[in-house]
C-alpha positions as CSV (number, residue, x, y, z in Angstrom):
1,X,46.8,35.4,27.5
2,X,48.3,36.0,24.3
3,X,48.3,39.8,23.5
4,X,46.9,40.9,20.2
5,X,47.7,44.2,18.6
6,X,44.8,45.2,17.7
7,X,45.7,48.2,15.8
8,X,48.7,46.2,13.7
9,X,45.4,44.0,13.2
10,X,43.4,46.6,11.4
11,X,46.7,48.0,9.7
12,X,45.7,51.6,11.5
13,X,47.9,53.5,13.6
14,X,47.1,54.5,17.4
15,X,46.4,57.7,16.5
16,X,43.5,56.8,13.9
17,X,40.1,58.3,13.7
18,X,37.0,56.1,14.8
19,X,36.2,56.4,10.7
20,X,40.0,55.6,9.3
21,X,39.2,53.0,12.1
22,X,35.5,51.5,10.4
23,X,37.1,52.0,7.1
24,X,39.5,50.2,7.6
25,X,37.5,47.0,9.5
26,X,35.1,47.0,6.3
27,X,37.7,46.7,3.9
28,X,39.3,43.8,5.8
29,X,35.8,42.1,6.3
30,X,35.5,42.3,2.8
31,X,39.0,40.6,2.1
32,X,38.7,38.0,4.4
33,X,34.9,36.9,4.6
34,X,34.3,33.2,4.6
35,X,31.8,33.7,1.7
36,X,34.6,34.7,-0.8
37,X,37.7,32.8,0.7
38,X,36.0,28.9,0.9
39,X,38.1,26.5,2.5
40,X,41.0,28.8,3.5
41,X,41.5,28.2,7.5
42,X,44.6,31.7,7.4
43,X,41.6,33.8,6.2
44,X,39.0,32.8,8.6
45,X,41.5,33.4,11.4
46,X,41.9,36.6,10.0
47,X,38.5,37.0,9.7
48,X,37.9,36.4,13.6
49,X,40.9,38.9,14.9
50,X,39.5,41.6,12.4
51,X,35.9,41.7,14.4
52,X,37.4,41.3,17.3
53,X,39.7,43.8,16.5
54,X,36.7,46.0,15.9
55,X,34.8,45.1,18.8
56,X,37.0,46.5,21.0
57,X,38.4,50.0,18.6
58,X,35.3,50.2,17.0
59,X,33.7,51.5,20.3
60,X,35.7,54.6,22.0
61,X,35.2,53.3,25.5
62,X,36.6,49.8,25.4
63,X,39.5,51.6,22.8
64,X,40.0,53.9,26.0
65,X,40.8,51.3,28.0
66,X,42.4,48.8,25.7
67,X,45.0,52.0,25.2
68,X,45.1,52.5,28.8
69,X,45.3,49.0,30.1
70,X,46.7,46.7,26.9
71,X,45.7,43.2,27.2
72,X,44.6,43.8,30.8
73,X,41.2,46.1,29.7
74,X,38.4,43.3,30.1
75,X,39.6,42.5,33.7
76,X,39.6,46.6,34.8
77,X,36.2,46.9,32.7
78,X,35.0,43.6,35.0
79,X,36.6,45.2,38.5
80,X,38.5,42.5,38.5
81,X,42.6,41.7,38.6
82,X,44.2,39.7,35.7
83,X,45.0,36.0,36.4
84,X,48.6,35.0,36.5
85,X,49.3,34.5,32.7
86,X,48.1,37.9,31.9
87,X,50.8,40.2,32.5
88,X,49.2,40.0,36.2
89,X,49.4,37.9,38.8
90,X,47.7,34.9,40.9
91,X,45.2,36.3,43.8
92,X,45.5,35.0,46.9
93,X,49.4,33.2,45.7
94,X,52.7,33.3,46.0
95,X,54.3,35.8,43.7
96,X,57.5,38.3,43.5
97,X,57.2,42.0,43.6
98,X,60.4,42.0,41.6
99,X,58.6,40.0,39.1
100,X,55.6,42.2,38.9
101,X,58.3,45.6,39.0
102,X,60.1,43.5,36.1
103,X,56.6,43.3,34.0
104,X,55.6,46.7,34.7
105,X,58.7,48.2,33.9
106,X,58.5,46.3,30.1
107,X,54.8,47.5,29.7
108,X,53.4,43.8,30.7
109,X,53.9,40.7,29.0
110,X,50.8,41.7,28.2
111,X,51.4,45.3,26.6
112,X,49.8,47.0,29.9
113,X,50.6,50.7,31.3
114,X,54.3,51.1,32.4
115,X,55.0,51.8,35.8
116,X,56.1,54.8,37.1
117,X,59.4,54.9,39.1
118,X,57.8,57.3,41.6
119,X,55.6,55.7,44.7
120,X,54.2,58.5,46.1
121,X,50.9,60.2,46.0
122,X,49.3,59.7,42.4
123,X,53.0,58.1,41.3
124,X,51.2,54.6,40.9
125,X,49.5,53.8,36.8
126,X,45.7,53.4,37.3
127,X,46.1,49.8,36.5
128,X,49.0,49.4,38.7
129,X,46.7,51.2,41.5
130,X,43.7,49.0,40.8
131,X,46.1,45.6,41.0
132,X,46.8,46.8,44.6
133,X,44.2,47.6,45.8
134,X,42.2,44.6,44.9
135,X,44.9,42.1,46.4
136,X,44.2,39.4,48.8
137,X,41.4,39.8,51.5
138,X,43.2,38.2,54.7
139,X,44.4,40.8,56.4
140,X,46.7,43.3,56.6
141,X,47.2,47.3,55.9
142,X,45.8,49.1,53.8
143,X,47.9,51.4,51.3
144,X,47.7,55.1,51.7
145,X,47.5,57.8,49.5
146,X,51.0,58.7,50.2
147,X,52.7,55.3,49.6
148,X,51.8,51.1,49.7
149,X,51.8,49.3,52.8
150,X,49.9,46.0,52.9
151,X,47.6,43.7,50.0
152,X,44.9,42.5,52.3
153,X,41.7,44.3,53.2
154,X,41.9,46.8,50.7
155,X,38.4,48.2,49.5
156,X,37.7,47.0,46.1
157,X,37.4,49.4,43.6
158,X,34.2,48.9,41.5
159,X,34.4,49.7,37.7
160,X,32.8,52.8,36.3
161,X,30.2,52.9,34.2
162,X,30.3,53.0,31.0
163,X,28.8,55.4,28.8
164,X,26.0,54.1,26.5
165,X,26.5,52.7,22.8
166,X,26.2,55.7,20.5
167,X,24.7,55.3,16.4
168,X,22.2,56.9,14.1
169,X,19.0,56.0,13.4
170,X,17.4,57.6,10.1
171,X,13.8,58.4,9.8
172,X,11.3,60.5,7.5
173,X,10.0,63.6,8.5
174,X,6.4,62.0,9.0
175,X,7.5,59.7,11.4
176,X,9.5,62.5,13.2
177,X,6.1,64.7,12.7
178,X,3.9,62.0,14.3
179,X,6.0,59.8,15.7
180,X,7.0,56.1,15.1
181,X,8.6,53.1,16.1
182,X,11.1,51.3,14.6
183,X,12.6,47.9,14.1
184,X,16.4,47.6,14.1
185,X,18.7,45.4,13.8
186,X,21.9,44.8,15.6
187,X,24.8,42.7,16.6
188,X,25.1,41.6,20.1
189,X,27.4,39.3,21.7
190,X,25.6,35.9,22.3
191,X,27.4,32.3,24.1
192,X,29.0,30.3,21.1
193,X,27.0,27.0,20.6
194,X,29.9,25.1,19.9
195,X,31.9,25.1,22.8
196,X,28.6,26.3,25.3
197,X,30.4,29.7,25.7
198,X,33.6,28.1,27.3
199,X,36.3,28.7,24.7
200,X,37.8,25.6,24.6
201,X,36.7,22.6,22.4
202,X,38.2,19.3,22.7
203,X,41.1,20.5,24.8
204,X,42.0,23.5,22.0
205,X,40.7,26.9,21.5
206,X,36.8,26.7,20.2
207,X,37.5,27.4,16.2
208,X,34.2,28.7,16.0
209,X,34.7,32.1,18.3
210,X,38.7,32.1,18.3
211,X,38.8,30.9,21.7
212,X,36.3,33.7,22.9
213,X,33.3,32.0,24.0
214,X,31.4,34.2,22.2
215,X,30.0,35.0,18.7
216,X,27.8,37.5,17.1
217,X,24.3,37.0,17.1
218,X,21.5,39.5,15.2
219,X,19.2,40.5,17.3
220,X,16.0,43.0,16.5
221,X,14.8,45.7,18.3
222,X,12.2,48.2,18.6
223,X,12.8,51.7,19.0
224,X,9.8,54.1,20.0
225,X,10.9,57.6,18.7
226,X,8.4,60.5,20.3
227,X,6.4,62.8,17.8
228,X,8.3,66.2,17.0
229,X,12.2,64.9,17.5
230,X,14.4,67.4,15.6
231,X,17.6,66.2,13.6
232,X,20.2,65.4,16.7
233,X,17.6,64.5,18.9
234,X,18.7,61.5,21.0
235,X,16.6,58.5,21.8
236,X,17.8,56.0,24.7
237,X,17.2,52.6,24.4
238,X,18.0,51.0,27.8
239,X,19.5,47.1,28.3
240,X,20.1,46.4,25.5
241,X,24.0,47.3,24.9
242,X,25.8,43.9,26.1
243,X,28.9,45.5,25.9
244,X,29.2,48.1,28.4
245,X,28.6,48.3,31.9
246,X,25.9,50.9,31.4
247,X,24.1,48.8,28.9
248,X,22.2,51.3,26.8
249,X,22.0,52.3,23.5
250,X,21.8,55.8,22.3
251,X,20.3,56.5,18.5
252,X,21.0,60.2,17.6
253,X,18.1,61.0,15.0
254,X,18.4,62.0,11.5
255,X,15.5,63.1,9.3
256,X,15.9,62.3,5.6
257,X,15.2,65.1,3.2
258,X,11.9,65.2,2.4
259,X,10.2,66.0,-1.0
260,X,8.0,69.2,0.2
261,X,9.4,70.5,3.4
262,X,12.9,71.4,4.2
263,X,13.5,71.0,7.8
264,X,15.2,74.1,10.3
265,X,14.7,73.3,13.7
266,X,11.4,72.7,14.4
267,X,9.9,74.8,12.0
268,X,9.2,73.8,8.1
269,X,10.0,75.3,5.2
270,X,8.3,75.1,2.0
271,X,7.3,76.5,-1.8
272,X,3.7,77.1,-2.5
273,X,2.6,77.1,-6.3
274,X,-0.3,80.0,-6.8
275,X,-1.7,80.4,-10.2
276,X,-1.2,83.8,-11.6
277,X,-4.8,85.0,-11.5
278,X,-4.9,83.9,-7.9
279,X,-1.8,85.8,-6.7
280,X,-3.6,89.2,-9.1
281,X,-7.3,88.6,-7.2
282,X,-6.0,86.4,-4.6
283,X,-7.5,82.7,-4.3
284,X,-6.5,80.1,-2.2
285,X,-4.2,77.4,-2.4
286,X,-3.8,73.8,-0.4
287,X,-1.0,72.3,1.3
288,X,-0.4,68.9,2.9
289,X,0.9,68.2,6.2
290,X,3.5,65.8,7.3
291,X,0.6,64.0,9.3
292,X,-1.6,63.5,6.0
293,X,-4.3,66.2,6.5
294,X,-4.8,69.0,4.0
295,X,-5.6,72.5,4.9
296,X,-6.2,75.6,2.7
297,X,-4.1,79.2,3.1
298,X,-6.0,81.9,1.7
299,X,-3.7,84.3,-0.8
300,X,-4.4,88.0,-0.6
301,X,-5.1,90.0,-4.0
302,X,-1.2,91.1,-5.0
303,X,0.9,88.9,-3.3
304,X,4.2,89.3,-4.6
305,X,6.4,86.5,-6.0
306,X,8.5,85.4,-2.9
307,X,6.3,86.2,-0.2
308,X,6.7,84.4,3.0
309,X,3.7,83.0,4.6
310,X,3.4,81.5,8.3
311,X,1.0,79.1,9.7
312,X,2.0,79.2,13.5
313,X,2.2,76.0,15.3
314,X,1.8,73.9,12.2
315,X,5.3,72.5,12.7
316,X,7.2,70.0,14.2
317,X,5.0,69.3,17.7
318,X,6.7,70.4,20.7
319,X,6.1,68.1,24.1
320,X,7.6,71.2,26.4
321,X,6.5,73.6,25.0
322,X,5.2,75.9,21.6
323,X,5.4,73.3,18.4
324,X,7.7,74.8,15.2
325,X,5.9,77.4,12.3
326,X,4.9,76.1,8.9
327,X,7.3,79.3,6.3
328,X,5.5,78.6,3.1
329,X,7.1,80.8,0.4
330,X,4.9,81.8,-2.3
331,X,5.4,81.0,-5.7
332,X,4.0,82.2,-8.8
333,X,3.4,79.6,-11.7
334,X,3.3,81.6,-14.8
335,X,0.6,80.2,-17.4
336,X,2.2,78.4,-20.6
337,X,1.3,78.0,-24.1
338,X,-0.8,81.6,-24.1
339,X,-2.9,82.6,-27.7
340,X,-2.3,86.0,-29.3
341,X,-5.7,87.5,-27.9
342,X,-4.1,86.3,-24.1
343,X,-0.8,88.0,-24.8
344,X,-2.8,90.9,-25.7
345,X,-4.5,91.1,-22.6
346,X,-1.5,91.1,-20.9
347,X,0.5,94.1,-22.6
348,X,-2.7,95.9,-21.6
349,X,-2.4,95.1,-18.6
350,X,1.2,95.0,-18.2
351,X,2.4,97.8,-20.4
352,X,6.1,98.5,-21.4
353,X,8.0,101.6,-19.6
């Protein structure tokens, strides 16, 4: 296997954030898409290493392991070893340690972990210890914690599991107030049609998926979010992450602003508009839900400007427990365009100090 660099790909160094990471994937996909370089074979190449590039960096547990195990990180993310070729070795073949040393000690033909010098207890790289373990099956010793003995018989190691795919799914506060389901859209690996997922076309790497197998394929879907999330809330959508052994997909929710109701928590925030009369005499004024419905919050005679009122449990609904308050500050609107006899009125009833 021919190791790619996937960082000198993206033209980001090692240390790079998972957003200097995107950044830089979407300004490469813009440089090299097929739709604005026609014809040119070096840009569609390019094209290809960028997402796959991406597919690995772009997600911080395969970047965890591509770090960790180089070219070698699909075969420790399958349980598996690496096939001679691969900066591994054959199983169940002849090899030489002093070959394997000799790779290890160069980081891999295939840019894996170095190996450490020392044997004992946790001396051994976690790819080196997985190679070893995972050797042969006729037979033989098993290695200890303290040193290696035998190959054969050693208890196969199974891969962890991975943790789900993390994104953001927006939504408006209505939806998050009565709750909704949603249609999305995503990429997921699917078997390239042109060389039936094999890699190989007419003897030579499939030009279609780079030699991969596989290709991109849209797929849509939906995502029941509960009435009365909050902004962070997390929704789990289960089977339908490809790429990890754990195979969900986690959307952390976002509610957009909204025009009447700031959201804190689970309680709403709001201005209410009161004439001037009604905030003298007090009056009534109404105010619409999130959910649609109307209701009417009586004013008292001399509510000052500013006033906080509360409408308990009128906020986001709670499933365990007490639902979020309704804070509707009062506001005074003051009347426009008054006559002379108005104006009057009011320095009578307003007089100077």
């Amino acid at each position: 296997m021919d190791y790619k660099d996937y960082y000198k790909i993206l033209g980001v160094d090692r240390s790079a954030s998972q957003k200097d990471i995107k950044s830089a994937y979407r300004k490469l996909t813009k440089k090299y898409h097929p739709d604005l370089n026609h014809g040119d074979k070096d840009a569609e190449l390019k094209y290809r290493d960028v997402n796959e590039a991406y597919e690995v960096l772009g997600d911080p547990d395969k970047r965890s392991k591509y770090d960790q195990f180089g070219a070698q990180w699909k075969y420790v993310k399958d349980g598996k070893t690496p096939p001679y070729g691969a900066g591994g070795y054959q199983q169940g073949g002849d090899f030489d340690f002093s070959d394997i040393f000799s790779q290890f000690s160069q980081g891999g033909q295939g840019g894996g972990a170095h190996f450490s010098s020392s044997f004992g207890g946790s001396g051994y790289s976690p790819f080196f210890e997985m190679l070893f373990n995972n050797m042969g099956t006729s037979g033989g010793s098993r290695r200890s914690s303290a040193g290696f003995g035998g190959f054969g018989g050693g208890a196969r190691r199974s891969a962890p599991a991975s943790k789900p795919l993390e994104t953001e799914l927006t939504i408006s506060l209505a939806e998050a107030y009565n709750g909704t389901t949603k249609s999305v859209t995503i990429a997921k690996p699917a078997a390239c049609a042109s060389c039936s997922g094999s890699g190989v076309f007419n003897g030579a790497p499939c030009s279609m998926c780079g030699g991969t197998g596989k290709v991109n394929a849209t797929h849509t879907l939906d995502v029941k979010v509960p009435a009365g999330v909050t902004n962070g809330s997390k929704v789990r959508v289960r089977g339908e992450n490809s790429g990890g052994i754990c195979g969900d997909i986690m959307f952390k929710i976002n509610i957009a602003p909204d025009s009447v109701y700031k959201v804190e928590g689970r309680d709403l925030r709001c201005d209410l508009w009161v004439s001037l009369r009604d905030a003298f005499l007090g009056g009534s004024a109404d105010l619409r839900l999130p959910n649609g419905k109307s209701i009417s919050i009586k004013v008292a005679p001399n509510t000052p400007n500013g006033k906080t009122l509360r409408m308990s449990g009128l906020g986001l609904p709670n499933p365990r427990g007490q639902a979020g308050n309704i804070l509707a500050r009062l506001m005074v609107k003051l009347p426009e365009n008054l006559t002379a006899e108005q104006l009057k009125g009011l320095d009578l009833l307003c007089p100077a100090k």
